[in-house]
C-alpha positions, 0 to 999 in steps of 0.5 A: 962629346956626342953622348951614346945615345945620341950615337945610337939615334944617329945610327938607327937613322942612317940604317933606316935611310939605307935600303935593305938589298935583301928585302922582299918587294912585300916586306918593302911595301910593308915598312915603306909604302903607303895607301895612294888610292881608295878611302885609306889612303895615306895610311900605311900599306898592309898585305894582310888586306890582300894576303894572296898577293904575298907569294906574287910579290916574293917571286920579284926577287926569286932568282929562279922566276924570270918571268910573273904572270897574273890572270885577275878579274877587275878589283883583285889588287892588280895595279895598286898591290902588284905593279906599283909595289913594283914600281916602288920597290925598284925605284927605292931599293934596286934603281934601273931602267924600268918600262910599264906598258898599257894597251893605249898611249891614252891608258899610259898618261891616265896611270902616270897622272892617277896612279904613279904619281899619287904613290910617290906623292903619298910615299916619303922614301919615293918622294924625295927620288923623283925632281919636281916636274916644276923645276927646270931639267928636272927629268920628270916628264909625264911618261918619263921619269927619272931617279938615282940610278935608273928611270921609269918610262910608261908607253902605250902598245899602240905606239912602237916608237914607245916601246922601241926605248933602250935597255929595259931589266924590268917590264911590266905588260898591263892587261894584255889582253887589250893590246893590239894586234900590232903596233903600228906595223911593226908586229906584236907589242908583246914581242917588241917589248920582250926585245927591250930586256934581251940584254939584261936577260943574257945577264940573267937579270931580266924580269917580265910581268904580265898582268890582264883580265882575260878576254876570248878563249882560244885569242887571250894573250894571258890564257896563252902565257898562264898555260906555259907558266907553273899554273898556280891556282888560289885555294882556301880552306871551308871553315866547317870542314877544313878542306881547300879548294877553289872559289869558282863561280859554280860554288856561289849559291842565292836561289838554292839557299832561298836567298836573294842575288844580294846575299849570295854566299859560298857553298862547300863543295865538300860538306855542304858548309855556307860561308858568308862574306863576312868569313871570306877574309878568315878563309883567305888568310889561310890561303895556298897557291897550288901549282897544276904544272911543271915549273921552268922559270915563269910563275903563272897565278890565276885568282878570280873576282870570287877571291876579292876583299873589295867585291863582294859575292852578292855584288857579282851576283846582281851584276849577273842577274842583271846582264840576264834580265837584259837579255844581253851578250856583251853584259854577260862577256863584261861580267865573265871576263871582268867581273869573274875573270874568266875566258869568254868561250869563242862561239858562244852558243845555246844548249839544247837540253838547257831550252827543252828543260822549260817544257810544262804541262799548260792548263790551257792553250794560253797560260793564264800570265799572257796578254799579247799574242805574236807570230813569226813565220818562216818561209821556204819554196815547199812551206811556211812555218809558223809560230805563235808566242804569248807574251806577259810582264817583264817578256816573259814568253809561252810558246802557244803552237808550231806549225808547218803549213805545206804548199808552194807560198810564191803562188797567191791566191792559193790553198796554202795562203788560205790555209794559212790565214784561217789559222792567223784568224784563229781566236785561242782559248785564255786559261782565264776563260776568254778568246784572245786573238793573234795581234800581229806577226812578222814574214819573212818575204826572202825565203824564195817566195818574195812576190806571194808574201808581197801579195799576201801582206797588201791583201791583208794591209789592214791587218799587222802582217808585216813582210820582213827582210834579216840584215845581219849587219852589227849593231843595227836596231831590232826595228828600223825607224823606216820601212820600206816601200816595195809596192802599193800600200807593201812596208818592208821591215828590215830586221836588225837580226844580230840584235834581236838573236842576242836577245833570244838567245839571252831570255833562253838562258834564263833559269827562272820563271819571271822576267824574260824567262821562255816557257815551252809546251811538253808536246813539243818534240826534241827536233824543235828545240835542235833547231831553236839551238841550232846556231851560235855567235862567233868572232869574225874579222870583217874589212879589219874589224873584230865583230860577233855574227850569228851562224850555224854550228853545223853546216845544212841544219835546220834553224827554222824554229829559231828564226821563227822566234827571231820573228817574234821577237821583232813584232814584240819590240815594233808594238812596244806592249805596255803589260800592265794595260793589257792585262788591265784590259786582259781582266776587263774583258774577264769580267765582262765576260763573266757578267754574260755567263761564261766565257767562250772557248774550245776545250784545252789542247785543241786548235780552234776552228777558224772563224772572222776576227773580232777586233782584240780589245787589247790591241786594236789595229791602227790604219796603215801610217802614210796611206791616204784616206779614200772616200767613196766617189760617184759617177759625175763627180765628188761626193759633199759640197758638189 
């Protein structure tokens, strides 16, 4: 006789082999699933790690929710904590036909191979459901997986024979963000994916999850989905205080905290409470899901990089100061979007009142950290515009003087032209105590008065004044590795102007004195800084293409300050100044001048008088590339061995 305990052990075993119907798919993942990516893996899945996915997984097999979606950053769990425990709860507890589609067919095959397939390896009760791929008919097909009582079939946006399958109960959509506009041409990959549940959805059995990162406001499929969901939104309690709230980006502190981007802590927005990373897992083991909107059958949940176990708030804030200090558009759109989570505003732009903030009190005409003067001049059939920029270590830049020089610049010779000229020539007075010259400039030569910039530019070719002309064209390089040739001795530059607005725009953005930071006089006035504001980037679609183009906000506004910049920013990247032997040089020269008692100048504030330039000992102009040297001829015949 088999003895009663035996029995028991017998009956133990085959109610843990049986599924429980009524388990929650995190209670499933709690006793069944195991860790398949990551330093722990193999070890035993614990939601306690990401506590806040816990309400997301029980709305699974909430009757009421037919449909989840879930607004993320990189790096919350998504994948491994929300899909797959997905996946697993329904292959083991509930078989049916389930479809997950990725953005790309590529994308598809990459999640099968390191996803999918290390979570059934690394768990036994998934294990034994899918055949081995090795044995004949098995089933199990890279993209198409089979098990008792349904299957699994992982399909690419772009493909609509993938997504035209059969009858599909559960549908996951990963980032939706970057599914195509259409798949193939048969229309939106969303609503043909939908048209695959329509019958379980009459039975009222369906269920659509939806994940992404966002991307553009206003173009976000998951912005669009969250927005018609219950809009639920993470908050944790302040240790100090007690009070919940949202972990948004504006209450991550460094430098008001006299701390470096590396130890970037949480502020209370309430009492004023720090909190470091090593808090932030007793904060959000406290966590609530608040709902901002009316529920009607879709749970929208919205959780940001600042929430994440795996990244840590001094992580992002590098990853910020970064994309900062790289003056760089699509740095900053990565970071928001992936990194924080957050939409990338459509027409992203510059604030005037943000520029303007940077006016100071200069002790001298040119503040003591530059070394390298620039121009860019603006031309129009009335006048030239000009400014001139200092430049130091790291692109931090001054802004010297603005001036507009009135006359008709398509005539030369003529007063404007000479005018003009003289105040190129102008040594400007150093806070050290030195002259410094203007080194080099950009014009631009197609603003209606082409033939007198040509002109100009080859009456002074020895000097760096370069004629330029803006292309506007994606991706094209600030400076061009050819010029020109528009006459005798004439370069023409093409600016790649994209670029170099990017880059303008960027070091406009930065908050803190040092590296790319734009320093500006208080005189200037506030229509100066309308203009320096005066455009913004926006997404066009040009010949099926999706790029970003700088245009004005308002149509008819003046943006010569700003073009002028953009100037600048060219003759600064065609010279590629060493910082370091300019200012070297910079001191040598203070020195010097120190030895002969005092150096030269004009009294702060004011313009220089014109004077003939002496040849600057930071940068000497090089002859003209390409140009023959010339000797002097006498009549009869060559000069040297004749």
């Amino acid at each position: 006789m088999i003895g009663p305990v035996v029995k028991r052990i017998f009956r133990e075993a085959v109610e843990a082999a049986i599924p429980d119907a009524d388990l929650t798919v995190y209670s499933w993942a709690e006793r069944c699933r195991y860790v398949s990516q990551g330093p722990d893996i193999g070890s035993k899945w614990k939601t306690d790690r990401v506590p806040y996915l816990r309400e997301i997984l029980e709305c699974v097999t909430d009757p009421t929710v037919e449909e989840i979606v879930f607004w993320s950053s990189s790096r919350v769990g998504k994948t491994e904590g929300v899909l797959n425990n997905i996946i697993g709860y329904y292959m083991d507890v509930d078989p049916c036909p389930i479809m997950l589609v990725q953005p790309t067919l590529e994308a598809a095959e990459k999640y099968s191979r390191d996803r999918l397939t290390a979570m059934i390896r690394e768990t036994p009760t998934l294990r034994d459901l899918v055949e081995d791929p090795r044995a004949r008919d098995s089933g199990n097909t890279l993209l198409h997986k089979t098990f008792l009582g349904g299957h699994i079939t992982i399909v690419g946006a772009n493909s609509p024979v993938g997504l035209a399958a059969e009858d599909i109960r559960i549908l996951l959509l990963d980032e939706v963000d970057r599914f195509p506009a259409s798949a193939g041409s048969e229309g939106d990959p969303v609503a043909l994916a939908r048209v695959r549940t329509r019958n379980y959805k009459a039975a009222g059995d369906a269920l659509v999850v939806m994940t992404s990162s966002p991307t553009i406001k206003g173009q976000s499929r998951i912005e669009k989905a969250f927005n018609e969901s219950d809009q639920r939104h993470l908050y944790v309690p302040c240790l100090a205080c007690g009070e919940l709230q949202q972990i948004e980006w504006y209450t991550i502190k460094w430098t008001e905290l006299h701390r470096a981007p590396a130890d970037a802590c949480f502020q209370c927005p309430s009492c004023g409470a720090v909190a470091t990373e090593d808090d932030k897992e007793e904060m959000l083991a406290a966590y609530e899901w608040r709902a901002h909107a009316e529920f009607k059958g879709r749970a929208g949940f919205k959780a940001l990089g600042t929430y994440s176990p795996f990244m840590r708030w001094g992580e992002m804030a590098i990853e910020l100061t970064e994309a900062k200090h790289a003056r760089s558009f699509p740095l900053y759109q990565v970071w928001a979007n992936t990194t924080l989570g957050e939409l990338w505003e459509e027409g992203e732009g510059l604030d005037e009142e943000q520029a303007s903030f940077h006016r100071e009190d200069y002790a001298a005409p040119v503040p003591a950290g530059v070394v390298l003067l620039t121009f860019g001049a603006d031309t129009h059939p009335d006048r030239l515009e000009v400014e001139i920029l200092g430049w130091g270590a790291g692109d931090e830049s001054w802004s010297i003087d603005y001036r507009v020089f009135w006359g008709d610049p398509n005539q030369y010779p003529s007063a404007v032209w000479s005018e003009f000229e003289d105040y190129l020539l102008t040594g400007w007075r150093h806070e050290l105590g030195i002259t410094l010259a203007v080194s080099a400039g950009a014009i631009d030569s197609h603003g209606g008065c082409t033939d007198g910039v040509y002109k100009f530019c080859k009456a002074n070719q020895r000097r760096r004044w370069m004629p330029i002309i803006g292309a506007s064209k994606p991706g094209k390089t600030i400076v061009p590795k050819k010029y020109s040739l528009v006459g005798p001795r004439v370069k023409l530059w093409t600016v790649g102007t994209e670029a170099a607005k990017d880059k303008a725009a960027a070091a406009l953005r930065v908050e803190d004195p040092g590296a790319g930071f734009c320093h500006f006089p208080d005189t200037y006035t506030d229509d100066y800084f309308k203009q320096l504001t005066s455009e913004h980037r926006i997404r066009s679609v040009r010949l099926g293409f999706s790029v970003w183009r700088w245009v004005k906000k308002k149509a008819g506004s003046r943006n010569e300050a700003w073009d002028c910049r953009v100037y600048n920013i060219f003759t600064k990247e065609f010279l590629k100044p060493n910082y370091s032997k300019l200012r070297d040089r910079l001191l040598a020269r203070v020195e010097e001048e120190k030895k002969r008692g005092g150096g030269t100048g004009t009294p702060a504030g004011e313009l220089p008088t014109p004077r003939e330039p002496d040849t600057p000992a930071d940068t000497p102009p090089a002859a003209p590339r390409g140009v023959p040297r010339r000797f002097p001829r006498r009549r009869g015949g060559f000069v040297g061995n004749w």
